[in-house]
N, C-alpha and C positions, 0 to 999 in steps of 0.2 A: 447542549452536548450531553449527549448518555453516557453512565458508564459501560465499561464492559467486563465483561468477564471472559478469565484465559483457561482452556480447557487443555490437560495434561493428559497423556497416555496411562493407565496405570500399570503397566507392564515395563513398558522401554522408560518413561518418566518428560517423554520428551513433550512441548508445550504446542502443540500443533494448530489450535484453534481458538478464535476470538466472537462470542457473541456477546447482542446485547443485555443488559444485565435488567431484573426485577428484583429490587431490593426487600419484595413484599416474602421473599422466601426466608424459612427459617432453617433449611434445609439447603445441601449442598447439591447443585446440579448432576448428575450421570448421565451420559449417552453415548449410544455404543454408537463408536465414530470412525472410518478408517485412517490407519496409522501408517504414515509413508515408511518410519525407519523399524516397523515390525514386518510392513507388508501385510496385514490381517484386517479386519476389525476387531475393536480390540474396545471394552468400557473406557472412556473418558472423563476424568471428575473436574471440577473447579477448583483450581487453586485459589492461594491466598495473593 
C-alpha cells in the first residue's frame, strides 16, 4: 500500500485531490489543478 497525498485548493482551501505520494521530496507539492468550488484553475498544494 502507498501513501498518498491530499491536494488543497489555495484559494477556496477545499481538499479536492489525492495522489500517490514520493517521500523522496523535501519540498511540498504544487499544481495547478482545476477547482470544482472556485470553478477556475487554481495552484493546488499538499497538505499535512
Amino acid at each position: 500500500m502507498t501513501a498518498k497525498l491530499v491536494l488543497a485548493c489555495s484559494v477556496c482551501g477545499s481538499r479536492n485531490y489525492s495522489v500517490p505520494s514520493n517521500r523522496n521530496q523535501s519540498v511540498r507539492l504544487e499544481l495547478k489543478k482545476f477547482c470544482n468550488t472556485c470553478n477556475a484553475h487554481t495552484l493546488h498544494r499538499e497538505t499535512k
